[in-house]
C-alpha positions in Angstrom: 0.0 0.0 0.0 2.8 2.5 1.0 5.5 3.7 -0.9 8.1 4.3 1.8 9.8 7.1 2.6 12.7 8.5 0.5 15.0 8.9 -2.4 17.6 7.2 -1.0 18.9 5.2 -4.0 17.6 6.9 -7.3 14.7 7.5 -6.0 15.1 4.5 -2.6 12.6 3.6 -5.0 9.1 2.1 -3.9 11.7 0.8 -1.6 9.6 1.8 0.5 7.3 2.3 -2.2 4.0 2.7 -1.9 4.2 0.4 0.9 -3.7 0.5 -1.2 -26.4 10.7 -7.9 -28.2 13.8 -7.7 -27.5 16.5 -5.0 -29.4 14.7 -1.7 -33.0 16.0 -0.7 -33.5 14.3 2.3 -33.1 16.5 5.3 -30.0 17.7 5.7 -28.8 20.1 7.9 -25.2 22.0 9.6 -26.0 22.6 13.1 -24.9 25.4 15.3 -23.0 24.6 18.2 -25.2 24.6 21.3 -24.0 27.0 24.6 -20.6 25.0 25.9 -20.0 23.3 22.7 -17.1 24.5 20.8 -17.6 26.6 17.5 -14.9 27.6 14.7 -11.9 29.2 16.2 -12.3 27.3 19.9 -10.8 24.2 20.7 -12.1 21.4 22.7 -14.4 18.5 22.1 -16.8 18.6 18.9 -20.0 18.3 18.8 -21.9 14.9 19.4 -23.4 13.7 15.6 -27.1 13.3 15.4 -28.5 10.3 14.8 -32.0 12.3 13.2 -29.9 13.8 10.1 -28.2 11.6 7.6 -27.2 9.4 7.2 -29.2 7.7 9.9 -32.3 8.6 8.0 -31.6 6.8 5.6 -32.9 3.0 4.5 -29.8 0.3 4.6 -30.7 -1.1 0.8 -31.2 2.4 -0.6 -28.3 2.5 -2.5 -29.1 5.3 -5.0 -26.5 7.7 -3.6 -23.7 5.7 -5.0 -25.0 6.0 -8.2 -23.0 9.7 -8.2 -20.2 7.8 -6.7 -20.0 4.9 -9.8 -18.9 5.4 -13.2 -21.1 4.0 -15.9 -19.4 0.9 -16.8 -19.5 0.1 -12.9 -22.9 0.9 -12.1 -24.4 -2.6 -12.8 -22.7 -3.4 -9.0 -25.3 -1.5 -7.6 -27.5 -4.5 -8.2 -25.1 -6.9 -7.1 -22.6 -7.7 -3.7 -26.2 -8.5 -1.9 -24.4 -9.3 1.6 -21.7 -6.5 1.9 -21.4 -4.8 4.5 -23.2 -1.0 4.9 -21.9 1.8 7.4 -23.5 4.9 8.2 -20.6 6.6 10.0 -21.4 10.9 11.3 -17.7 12.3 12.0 -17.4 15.7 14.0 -13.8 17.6 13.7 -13.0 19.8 16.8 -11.7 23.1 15.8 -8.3 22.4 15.7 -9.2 18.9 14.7 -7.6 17.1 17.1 -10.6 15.1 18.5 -13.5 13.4 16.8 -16.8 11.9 17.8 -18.0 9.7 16.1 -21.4 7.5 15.9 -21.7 4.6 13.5 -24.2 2.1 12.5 -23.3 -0.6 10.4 -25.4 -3.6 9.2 -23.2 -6.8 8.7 -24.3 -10.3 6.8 -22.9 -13.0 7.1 -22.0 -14.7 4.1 -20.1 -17.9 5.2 -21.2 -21.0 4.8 -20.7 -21.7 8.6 -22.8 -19.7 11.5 -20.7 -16.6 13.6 -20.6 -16.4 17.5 -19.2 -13.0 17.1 -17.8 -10.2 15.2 -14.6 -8.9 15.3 -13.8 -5.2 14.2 -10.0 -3.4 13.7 -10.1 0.1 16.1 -6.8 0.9 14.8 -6.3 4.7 15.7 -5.3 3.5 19.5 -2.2 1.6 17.5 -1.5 4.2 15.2 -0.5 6.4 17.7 -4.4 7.7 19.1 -6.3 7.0 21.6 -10.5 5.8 21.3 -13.0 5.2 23.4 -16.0 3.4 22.5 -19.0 4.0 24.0 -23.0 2.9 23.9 -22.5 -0.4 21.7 -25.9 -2.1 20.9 -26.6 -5.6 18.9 -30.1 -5.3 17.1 -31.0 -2.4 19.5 -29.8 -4.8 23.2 -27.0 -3.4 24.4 -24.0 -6.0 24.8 -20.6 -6.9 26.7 -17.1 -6.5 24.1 -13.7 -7.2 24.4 -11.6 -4.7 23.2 -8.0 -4.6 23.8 -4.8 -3.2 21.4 -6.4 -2.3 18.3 -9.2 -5.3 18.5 -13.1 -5.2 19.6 -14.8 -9.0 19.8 -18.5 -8.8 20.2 -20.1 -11.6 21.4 -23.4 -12.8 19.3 -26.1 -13.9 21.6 -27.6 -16.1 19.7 -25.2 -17.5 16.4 -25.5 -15.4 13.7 -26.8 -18.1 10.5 -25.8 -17.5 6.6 -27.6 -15.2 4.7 -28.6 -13.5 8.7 -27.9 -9.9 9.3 -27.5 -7.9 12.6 -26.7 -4.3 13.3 -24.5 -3.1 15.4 -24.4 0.8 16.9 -21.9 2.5 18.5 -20.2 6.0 19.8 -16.4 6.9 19.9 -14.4 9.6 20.5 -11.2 9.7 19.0 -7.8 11.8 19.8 -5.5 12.4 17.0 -2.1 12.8 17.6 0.1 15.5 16.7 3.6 13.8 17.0 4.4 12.7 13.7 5.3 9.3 12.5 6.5 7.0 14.9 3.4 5.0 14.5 2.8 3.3 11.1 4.4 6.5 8.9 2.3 8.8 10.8 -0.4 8.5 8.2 -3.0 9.1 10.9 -2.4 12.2 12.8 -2.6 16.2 12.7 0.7 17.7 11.5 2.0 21.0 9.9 -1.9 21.8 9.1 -2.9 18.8 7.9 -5.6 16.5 9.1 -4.9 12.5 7.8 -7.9 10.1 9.2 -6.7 6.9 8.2 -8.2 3.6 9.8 -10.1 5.6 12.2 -13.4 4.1 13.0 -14.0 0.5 14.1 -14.3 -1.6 11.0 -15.2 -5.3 10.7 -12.7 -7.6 9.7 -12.7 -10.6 7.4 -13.8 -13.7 8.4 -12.3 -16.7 5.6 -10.8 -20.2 6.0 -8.8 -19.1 8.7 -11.6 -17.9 10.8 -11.5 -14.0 11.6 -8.4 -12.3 10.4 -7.9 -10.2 14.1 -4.2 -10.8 14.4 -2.2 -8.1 15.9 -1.1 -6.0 12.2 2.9 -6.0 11.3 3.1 -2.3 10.8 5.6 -3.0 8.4 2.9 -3.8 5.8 -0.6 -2.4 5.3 -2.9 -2.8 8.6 -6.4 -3.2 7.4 -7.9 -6.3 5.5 -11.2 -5.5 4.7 -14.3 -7.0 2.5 -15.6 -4.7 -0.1 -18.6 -2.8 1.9 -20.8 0.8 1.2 -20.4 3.9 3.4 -22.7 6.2 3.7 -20.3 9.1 5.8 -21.2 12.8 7.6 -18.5 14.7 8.2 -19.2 18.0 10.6 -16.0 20.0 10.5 -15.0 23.8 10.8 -16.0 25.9 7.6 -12.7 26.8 6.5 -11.4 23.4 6.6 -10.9 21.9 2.3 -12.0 18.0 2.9 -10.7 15.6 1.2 -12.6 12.1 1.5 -12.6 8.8 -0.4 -16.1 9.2 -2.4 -18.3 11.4 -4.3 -20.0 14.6 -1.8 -23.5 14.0 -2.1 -24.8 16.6 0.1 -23.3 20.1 1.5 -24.6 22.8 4.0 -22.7 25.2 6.3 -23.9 27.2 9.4 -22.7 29.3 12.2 -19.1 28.6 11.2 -19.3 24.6 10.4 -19.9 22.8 7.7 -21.6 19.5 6.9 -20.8 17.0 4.0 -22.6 14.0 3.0 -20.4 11.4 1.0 -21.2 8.0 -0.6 -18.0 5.5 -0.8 -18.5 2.1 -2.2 -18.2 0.1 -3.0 -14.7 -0.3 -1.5 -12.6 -1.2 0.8 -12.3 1.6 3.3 -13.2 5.2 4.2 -10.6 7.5 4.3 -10.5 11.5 4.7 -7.6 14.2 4.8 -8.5 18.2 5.1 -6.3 21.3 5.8 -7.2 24.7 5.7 -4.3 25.5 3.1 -5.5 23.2 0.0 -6.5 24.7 -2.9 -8.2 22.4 -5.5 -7.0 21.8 -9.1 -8.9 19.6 -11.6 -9.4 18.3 -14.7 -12.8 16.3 -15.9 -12.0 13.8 -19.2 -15.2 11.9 -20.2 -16.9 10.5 -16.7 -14.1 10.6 -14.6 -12.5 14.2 -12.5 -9.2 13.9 -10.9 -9.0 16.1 -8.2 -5.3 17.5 -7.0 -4.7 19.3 -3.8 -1.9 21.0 -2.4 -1.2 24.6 -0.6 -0.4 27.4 -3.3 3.1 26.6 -3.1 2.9 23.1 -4.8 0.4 24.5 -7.0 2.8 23.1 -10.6 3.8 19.9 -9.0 0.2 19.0 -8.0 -0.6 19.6 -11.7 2.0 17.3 -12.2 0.6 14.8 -10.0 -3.1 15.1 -11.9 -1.4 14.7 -15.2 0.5 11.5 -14.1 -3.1 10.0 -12.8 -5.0 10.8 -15.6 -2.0 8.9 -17.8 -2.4 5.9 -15.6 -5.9 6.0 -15.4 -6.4 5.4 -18.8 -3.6 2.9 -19.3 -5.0 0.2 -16.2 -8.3 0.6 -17.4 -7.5 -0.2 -20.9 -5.3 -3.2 -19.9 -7.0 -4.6 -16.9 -10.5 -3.6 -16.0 -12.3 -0.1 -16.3 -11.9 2.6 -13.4 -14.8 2.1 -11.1 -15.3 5.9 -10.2 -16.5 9.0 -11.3 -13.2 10.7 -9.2 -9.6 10.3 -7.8 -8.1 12.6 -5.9 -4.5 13.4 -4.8 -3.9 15.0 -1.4 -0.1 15.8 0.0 -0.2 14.7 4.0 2.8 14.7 6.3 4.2 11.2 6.4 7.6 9.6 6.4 6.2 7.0 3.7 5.8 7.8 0.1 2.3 7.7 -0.4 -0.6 5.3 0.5 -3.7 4.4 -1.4 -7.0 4.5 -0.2 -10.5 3.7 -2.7 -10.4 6.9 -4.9 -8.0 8.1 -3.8 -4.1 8.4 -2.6 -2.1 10.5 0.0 1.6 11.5 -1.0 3.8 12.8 1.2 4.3 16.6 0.9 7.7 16.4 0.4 8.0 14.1 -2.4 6.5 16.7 -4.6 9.7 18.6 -4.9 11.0 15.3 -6.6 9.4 15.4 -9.8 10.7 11.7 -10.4 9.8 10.2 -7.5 6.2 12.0 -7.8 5.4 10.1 -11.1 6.6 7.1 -9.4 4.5 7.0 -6.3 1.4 8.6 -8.1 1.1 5.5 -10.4 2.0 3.1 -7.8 -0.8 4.4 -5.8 -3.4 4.7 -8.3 -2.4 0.5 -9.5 -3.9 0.1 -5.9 -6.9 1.0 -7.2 -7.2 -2.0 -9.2 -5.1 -4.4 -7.0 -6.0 -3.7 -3.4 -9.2 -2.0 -4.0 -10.9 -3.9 -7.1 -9.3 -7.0 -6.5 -9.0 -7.5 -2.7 -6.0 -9.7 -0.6 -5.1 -10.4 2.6 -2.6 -7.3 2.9 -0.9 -8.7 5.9 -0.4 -12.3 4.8 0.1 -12.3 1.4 0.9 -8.6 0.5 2.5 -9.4 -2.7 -0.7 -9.8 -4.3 -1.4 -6.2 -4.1 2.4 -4.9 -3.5 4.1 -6.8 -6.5 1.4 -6.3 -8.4 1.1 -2.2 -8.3 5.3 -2.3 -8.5 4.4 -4.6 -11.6 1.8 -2.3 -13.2 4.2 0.6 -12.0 6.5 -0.8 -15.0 4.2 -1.2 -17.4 2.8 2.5 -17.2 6.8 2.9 -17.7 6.7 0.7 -21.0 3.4 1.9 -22.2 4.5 5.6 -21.7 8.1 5.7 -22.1 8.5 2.7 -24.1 11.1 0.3 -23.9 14.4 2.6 -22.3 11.6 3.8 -19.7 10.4 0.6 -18.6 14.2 -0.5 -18.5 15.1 2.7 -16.6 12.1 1.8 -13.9 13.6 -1.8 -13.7 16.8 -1.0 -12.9 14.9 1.2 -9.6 13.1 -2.5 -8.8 16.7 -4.0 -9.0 17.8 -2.0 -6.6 15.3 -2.5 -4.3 15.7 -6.2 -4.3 19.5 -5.6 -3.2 18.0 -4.4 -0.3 17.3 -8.3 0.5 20.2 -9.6 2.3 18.8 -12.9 1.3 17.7 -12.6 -2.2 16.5 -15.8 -3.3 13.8 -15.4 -0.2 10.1 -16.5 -1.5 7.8 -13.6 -1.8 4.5 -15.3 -0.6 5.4 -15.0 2.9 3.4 -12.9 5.3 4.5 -8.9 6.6 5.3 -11.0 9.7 8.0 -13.2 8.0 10.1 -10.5 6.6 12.6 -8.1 8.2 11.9 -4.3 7.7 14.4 -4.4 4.4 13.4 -7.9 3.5 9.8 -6.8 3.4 11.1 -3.9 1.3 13.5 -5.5 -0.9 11.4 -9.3 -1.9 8.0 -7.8 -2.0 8.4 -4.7 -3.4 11.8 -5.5 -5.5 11.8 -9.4 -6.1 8.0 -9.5 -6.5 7.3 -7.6 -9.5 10.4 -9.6 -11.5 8.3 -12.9 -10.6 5.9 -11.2 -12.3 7.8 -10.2 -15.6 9.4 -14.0 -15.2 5.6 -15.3 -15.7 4.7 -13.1 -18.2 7.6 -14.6 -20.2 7.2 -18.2 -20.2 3.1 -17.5 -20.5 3.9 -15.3 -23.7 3.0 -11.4 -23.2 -0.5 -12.1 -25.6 -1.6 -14.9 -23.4 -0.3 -12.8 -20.2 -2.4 -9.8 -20.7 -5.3 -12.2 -21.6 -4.5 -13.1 -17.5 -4.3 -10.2 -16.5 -7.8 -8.7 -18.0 -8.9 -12.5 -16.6 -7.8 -12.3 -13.5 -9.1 -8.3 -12.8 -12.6 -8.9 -13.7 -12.8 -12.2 -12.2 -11.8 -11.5 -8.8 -13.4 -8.0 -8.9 -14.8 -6.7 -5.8 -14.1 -9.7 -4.2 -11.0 -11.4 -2.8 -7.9 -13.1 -4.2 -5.2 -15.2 -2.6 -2.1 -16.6 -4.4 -3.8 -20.1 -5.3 -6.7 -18.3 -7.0 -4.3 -16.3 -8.9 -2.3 -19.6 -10.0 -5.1 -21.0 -10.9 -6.6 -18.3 -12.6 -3.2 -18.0 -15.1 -3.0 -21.6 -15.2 -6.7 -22.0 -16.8 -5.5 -19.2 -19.5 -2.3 -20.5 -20.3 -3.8 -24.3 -20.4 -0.2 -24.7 -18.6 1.3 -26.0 -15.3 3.1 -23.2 -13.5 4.0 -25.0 -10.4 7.7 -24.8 -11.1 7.8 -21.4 -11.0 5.7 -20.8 -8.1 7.5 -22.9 -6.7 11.1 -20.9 -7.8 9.5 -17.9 -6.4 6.6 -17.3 -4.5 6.2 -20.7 -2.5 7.6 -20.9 0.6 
């Protein structure tokens, strides 16, 4: 997900790389703070979100606000993915927007083939370097005894929960963001310099496969969250002079007394992310359906041109080759992190300071939007077999090199992945091992920098024609759902009409 940190090496390359309607009618309001609450310019606790105002209001299978969110070729979805997941999630910024409150709803299905005796959710602000306490959980309207401890919440079913059954759970939580930078996962979720990053920041339900529920602490080495594809319906109350940035289309707006209040639809995806600062300024370009948004403070104003130009470009390449972009946007937003940039659904973060390397911009911008397609469309276990979406965007990274550079560009980009295998002490190490397995370089250097030459080795021996006929295969097979490394095997195995065990086995098995 992350393209880590600096230039070190021509550009320490992805070493670290990129380590993933109409306007609304319904009633929808900005409130004014009431006596003792805080207003623009005080600080303090934010106001508590109401559950009478959207999203609240709204019916959990009414799913025509996405329809804004959804380009045309993806809008058929809206009919499908009848057991994801739906959150209604109301977010109010203090002014300075160090605290949040927070209420969420969120109706889960099971859609196992086995009955659940609980659910397990990630709360990983409070190991990202926050704090959150949760508050006023309910089960179907009971309220009901958890188990939370270091970024995990178990709730207890009381009675199992059958397939094809759906509960919904309701909860409040206030959040404290911190404002020390990045010791804690790149600092990626935090308040720094001005800028406002809310990654992973409510409690969101993990994946339940195989393996029973994926709630193992996350190596913070790789990307934390593993996530089904769900919907999120999201308010977001924040001071009036803040420019939000959020994963999804706005669907509403209204302002008062100093605040303002935005409705977005998400989904489907993967997560909900949201960035704002008071110093953005908003650059964009619209080409057919889709807008690509680019914010930065005045001062960044060319390189975040730059930075839309590079998306558009990539963009249109990865939905030529491998399935069409999903959404109507992507946005860009500089944050302060010591990783390069990190991809949420619709859109990526970049460090501020990698726009003053033109280079490296290019490089983490398409990196990040490749997550789009392999993280976001096609989902993987990001902590036990991140090569599946890391590999695969450093892989895609080199073909936007080849398809827009040609053949010197694409050789210029592979001698970067070169030298971020030589980060591996070991380099012959197999790159289907979990975050967990790796050291900090060896994470670095096989999955980032061995990875993607497994994947030029297979598109050898399969032939490019019968490769890229995988590649479109394997996209819009696995779309919206999840892949694991089998499943991809498999899936070039049944286009190639060929036994690739060998080289699995050569590089990936371990």
């Amino acid at each position: 997900m992350k393209t880590m940190g600096k230039r070190l090496l021509p550009l320490f390359l992805v070493a670290s790389l990129l380590l993933a309607c109409n306007t609304l009618v319904m009633p929808f309001t900005a409130r004014a703070p009431t006596p003792g609450q805080p207003s623009t310019g005080t600080t303090g606790t934010p106001m508590s979100p109401s559950q009478t105002e959207a999203p609240f209001n709204i019916s959990w299978d009414d799913r025509s606000l996405f329809q804004k969110n959804l380009a045309n070729s993806a809008q058929s979805i809206l009919d499908g993915l009848p057991g994801a997941s739906v959150y209604h999630i109301a977010f109010s910024i203090s002014d300075p927007p160090t605290h949040v409150s927070g209420l969420e709803e969120v109706r889960f299905t099971n859609q196992e083939t086995v009955y659940l005796t609980e659910v397990d959710f990630a709360v990983f602000s409070e190991i990202l370097g926050g704090s959150i306490t949760i508050d006023n959980l309910t089960l179907d309207g009971q309220p009901i005894k958890i188990t939370h401890h270091n970024g995990l919440m178990r709730v207890p079913l009381s009675t199992p929960l059958l397939p094809g059954e759906s509960v919904i759970f309701h909860l409040e939580f206030e959040i404290n963001v911190p404002t020390q930078g990045g010791d804690y996962y790149y600092g990626i979720f935090g308040y720094n310099a001005g800028i406002l990053s809310l990654a992973h920041a409510y409690p969101t339900i993990l994946v339940y496969n195989d393996l029973g529920w994926n709630n193992q602490s996350p190596d913070l080495d790789g990307d934390p969250l593993f996530s089904d594809t769900s919907f999120y319906l999201v308010s977001v109350d924040a001071p009036e002079n803040l420019v939000l940035v959020a994963s999804g289309t706005e669907v509403g707006r209204s302002q008062a007394a100093g605040r303002q209040q935005v409705l977005v639809a998400n989904g489907p995806a993967r997560d909900f992310y949201l960035a704002a600062s008071s110093s953005f300024v908003k650059q964009s370009e619209t080409i057919g359906g889709l807008t690509v948004n680019s914010y930065a403070p005045p001062n960044l104003n060319q390189e975040a041109r730059s930075a839309l130009k590079t998306a558009e470009t990539a963009i249109a390449d990865f939905s030529r080759r491998y399935a069409p972009y999903p959404y109507t946007e992507f946005d860009i937003v500089p944050i302060i992190t010591s990783a390069g940039g990190v991809e949420f659904p619709g859109l990526t973060s970049v460090a501020e300071n990698v726009y003053t390397d033109p280079g490296f911009l290019e490089i983490v911008v398409t990196h990040e939007v490749g997550h789009q397609w392999f993280y976001n469309l096609v989902g993987n276990a990001t902590q036990g077999q991140p090569w599946l979406d890391e590999s695969m965007a450093e892989f895609v990274t080199w073909q936007y090199y080849l398809d827009r550079y040609g053949a010197q560009g694409a050789q210029s980009y592979q001698d970067e992945m070169q030298r971020t295998w030589d980060m591996a002490d070991d380099q012959d190490i197999p790159i289907g091992q979990p975050v967990s397995a790796y050291s900090s370089d060896g994470y670095v250097g096989i999955v980032y920098g061995r990875g993607p030459f497994f994947i030029l080795a297979l598109r050898d021996q399969m032939g490019q024609a019968t490769f890229d006929r995988f590649m479109l295969d394997y996209t819009q097979r696995y779309e919206w759902s999840i892949a694991t490394t089998q499943s991809f095997k498999q899936t070039a195995e049944q286009v190639c009409s060929c036994d690739l065990t060998p080289i699995f086995n050569e590089w990936v098995t371990p």
